[in-house]
N, C-alpha and C positions, 0 to 999 in steps of 0.2 A: 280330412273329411270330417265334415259337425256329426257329432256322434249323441247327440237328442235326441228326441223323439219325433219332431218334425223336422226335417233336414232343409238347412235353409241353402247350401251349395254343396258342390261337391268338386273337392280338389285335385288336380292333376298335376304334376310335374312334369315341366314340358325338359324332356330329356335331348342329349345330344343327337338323339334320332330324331326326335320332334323337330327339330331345329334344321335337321342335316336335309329333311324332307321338306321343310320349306325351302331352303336354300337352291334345292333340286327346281319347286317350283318356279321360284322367283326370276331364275337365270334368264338374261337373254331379252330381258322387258327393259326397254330401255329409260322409260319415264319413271323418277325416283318414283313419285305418290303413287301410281300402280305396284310400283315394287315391293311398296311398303304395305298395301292394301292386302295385296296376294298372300307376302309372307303371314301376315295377319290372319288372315283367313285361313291358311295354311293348319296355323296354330290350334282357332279355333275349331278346327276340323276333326284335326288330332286328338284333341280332349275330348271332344263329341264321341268320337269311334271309340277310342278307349273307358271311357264311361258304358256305351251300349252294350260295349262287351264282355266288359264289370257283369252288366246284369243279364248277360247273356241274349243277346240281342244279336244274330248274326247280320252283317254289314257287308254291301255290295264293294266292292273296290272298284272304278272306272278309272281305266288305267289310261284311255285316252285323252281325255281332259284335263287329269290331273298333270298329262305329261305336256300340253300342249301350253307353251306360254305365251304366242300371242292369244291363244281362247282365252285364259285368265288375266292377261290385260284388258281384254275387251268388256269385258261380263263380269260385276260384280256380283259375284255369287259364291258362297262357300256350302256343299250341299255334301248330306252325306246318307248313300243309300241303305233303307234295313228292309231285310230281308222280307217280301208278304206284308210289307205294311208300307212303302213311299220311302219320297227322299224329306228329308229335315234340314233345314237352312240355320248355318250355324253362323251366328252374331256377333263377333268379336268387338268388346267395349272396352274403354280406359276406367281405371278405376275413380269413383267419384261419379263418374256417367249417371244423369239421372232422367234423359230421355235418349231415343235411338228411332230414328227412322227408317221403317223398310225400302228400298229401292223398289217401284213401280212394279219392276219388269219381274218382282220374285213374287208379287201381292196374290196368286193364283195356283199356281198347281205345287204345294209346299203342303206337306201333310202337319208340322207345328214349325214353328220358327223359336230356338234354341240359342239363349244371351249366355257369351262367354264372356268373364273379368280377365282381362288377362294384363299382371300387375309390370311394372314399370320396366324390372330386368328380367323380362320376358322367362322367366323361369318356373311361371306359377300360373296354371289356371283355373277360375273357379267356374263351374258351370253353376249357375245363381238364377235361373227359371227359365218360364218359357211361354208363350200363347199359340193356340190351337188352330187361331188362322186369323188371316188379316179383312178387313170389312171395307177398310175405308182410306185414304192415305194420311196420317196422322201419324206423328210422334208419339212413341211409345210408352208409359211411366213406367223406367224399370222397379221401383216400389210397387209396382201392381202386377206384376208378373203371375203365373200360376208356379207353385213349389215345384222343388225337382222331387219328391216323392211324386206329386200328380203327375208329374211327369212318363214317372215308371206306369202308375197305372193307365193313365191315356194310351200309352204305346202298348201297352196289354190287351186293353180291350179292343183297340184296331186290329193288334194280329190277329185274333181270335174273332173279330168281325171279317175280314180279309177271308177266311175258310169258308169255303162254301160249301154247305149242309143239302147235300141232297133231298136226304130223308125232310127236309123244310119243306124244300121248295115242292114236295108231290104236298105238303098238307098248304101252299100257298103263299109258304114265307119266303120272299126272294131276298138274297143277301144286294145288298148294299154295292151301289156299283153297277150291278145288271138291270139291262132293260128290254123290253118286248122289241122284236127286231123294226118294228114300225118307228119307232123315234132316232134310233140311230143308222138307215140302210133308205135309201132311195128307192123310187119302186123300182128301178131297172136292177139294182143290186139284190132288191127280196126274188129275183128270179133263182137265184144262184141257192139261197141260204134259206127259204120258206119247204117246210113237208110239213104233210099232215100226218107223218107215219106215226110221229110223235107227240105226245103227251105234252111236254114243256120246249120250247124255246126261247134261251133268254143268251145275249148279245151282251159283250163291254168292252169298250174303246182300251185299247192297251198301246205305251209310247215304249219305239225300241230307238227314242233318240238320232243322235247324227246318224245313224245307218240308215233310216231309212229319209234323210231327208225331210224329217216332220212329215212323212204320209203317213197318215193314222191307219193302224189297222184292227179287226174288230176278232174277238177270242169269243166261239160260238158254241154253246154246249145247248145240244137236243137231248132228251132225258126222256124213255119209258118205259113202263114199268114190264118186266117180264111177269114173274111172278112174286110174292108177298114177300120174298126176302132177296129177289136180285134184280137191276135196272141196267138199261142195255143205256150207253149212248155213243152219241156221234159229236167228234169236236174238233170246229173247223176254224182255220183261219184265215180272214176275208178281206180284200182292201177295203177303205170303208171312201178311198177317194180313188176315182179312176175306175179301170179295168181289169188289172192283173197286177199277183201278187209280184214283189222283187223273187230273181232268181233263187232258188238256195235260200228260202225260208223253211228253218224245218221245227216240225211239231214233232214234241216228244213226250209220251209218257211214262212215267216214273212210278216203280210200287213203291211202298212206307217205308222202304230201304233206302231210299232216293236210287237202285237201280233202274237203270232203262228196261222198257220191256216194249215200247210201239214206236214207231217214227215215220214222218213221210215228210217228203222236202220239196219244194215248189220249181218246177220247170217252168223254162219259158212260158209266158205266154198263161198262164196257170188261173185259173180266175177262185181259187182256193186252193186248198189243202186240207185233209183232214184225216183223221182216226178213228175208229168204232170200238170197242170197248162191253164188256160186260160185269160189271161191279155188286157184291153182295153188302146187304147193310154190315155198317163198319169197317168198311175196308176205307183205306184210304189212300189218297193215289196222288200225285200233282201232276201239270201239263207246263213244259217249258216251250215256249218262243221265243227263237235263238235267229238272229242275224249277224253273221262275222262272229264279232268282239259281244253283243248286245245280247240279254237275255230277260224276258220277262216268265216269271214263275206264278200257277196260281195252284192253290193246293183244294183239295176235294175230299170230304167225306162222305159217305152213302149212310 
């Protein structure tokens, strides 16, 4: 690790677990150049996760994916999830590399895309930057990368963007992400998710991946005020394609302990689900969207 004052990479030893974990991936792909890509990936993966959690970053694990090796022959992707803030697309380069190009198919829902060196006998890698997000399809100059310090701070300022501030949103500051249910909900959908009971209603598209098939679905939080120090709401989750939610979606809410304390799970036929809630300022709570294997987490302050 460069032990400066601006950190220009930061080093990982890719260990016999590192190695043993690609090996796992790689199996079974019968085309070398995928096999070689995956394990690659693999690597930079590895580095990536154990750097986030260097700085204390917790990291989602997708166990399905990671297990599946026709999905990683098919899909050049190496992604790794953190916690309340996105997945990060991890880069794996040779050393010398002085451009890199993103694959099309990653150019959009990638919270930064993360260049790993990974030196000749696979036994070193250096995380050496990163960019915020891609614009355009164009070769990348890894000379112009953003430092792996920005880096720590970028993914600081997201988590901490990622929380949603209630006490905001009554003085009109909506966090980042949420929108009036009129942009993302069809009129036949605002039948189900519109009240006037309420003070605020604000809508955001949440992905629970291969579970649900790519049908998006919408995490809905109604907000009013009881009195000057406690706010009642209601938080539902709605398909935002179709009619009814999948079987066995359940909402759950969690006090600052990350215990359970509300849950409701979607029956057949169900064209929501949802929770009600009464929160005083500062308290803080999150709501998990759970299908199967899949979870999407959004945390809340009052």
């Amino acid at each position: 690790m460069n032990t400066s004052a601006q950190q220009d990479s930061f080093k990982v030893f890719l260990s016999y677990s590192a190695h043993n974990i690609a090996k796992q991936r790689s199996q079974g792909i019968s085309n070398a150049e995928a096999t070689k890509r995956v394990y690659l990936n693999s690597l930079a993966t590895y580095a990536v996760d154990y750097y986030l959690n260097c700085m204390s970053f917790e990291t989602v694990k997708d166990k399905e994916s990671n297990q599946n090796p026709w999905m990683q022959s098919l899909i050049n992707t190496a992604d790794v999830e953190v916690k309340n803030i996105g997945k990060l697309e991890c880069l794996p380069v040779s050393p010398n590399t002085k451009y890199c190009l993103i694959p099309q198919e990653l150019a959009s829902d990638r919270v930064a895309y993360i260049f790993v060196e990974i030196n000749s006998k696979l036994d070193e890698a250096h995380i050496i930057g990163f960019i915020p997000n891609v614009t355009v399809q164009a070769p990348i100059a890894l000379n112009q990368l953003q430092s792996v310090d920005s880096l720590l701070e970028y993914l600081t300022e997201k988590e901490q963007a990622a929380i949603v501030n209630i006490s905001e949103w009554m003085k009109g500051f909506i966090t980042e992400g949420w929108q009036n249910l009129e942009n993302i909900f069809n009129p036949q959908q605002l039948v189900f998710v519109r009240s006037a009971r309420f003070n605020i209603t604000q809508a955001k598209k949440i992905d629970l991946g291969l579970q649900l098939d790519s049908t998006p679905i919408a995490l809905v939080a109604k907000v009013s005020s009881e009195n000057e120090d406690t706010i009642k709401m209601t938080i539902q989750a709605c398909p935002l394609e179709g009619t009814y939610l999948p079987k066995g979606l359940e909402l759950i809410v969690n006090d600052e302990n990350g215990e359970s304390v509300l849950n409701a799970t979607s029956r057949d036929n169900d064209n929501w689900v949802e929770v009600t809630l009464s929160a005083q300022v500062g308290e803080k709570f999150s709501v998990d969207v759970c299908l199967a294997e899949s979870k999407v987490t959004q945390q809340f302050i009052v």
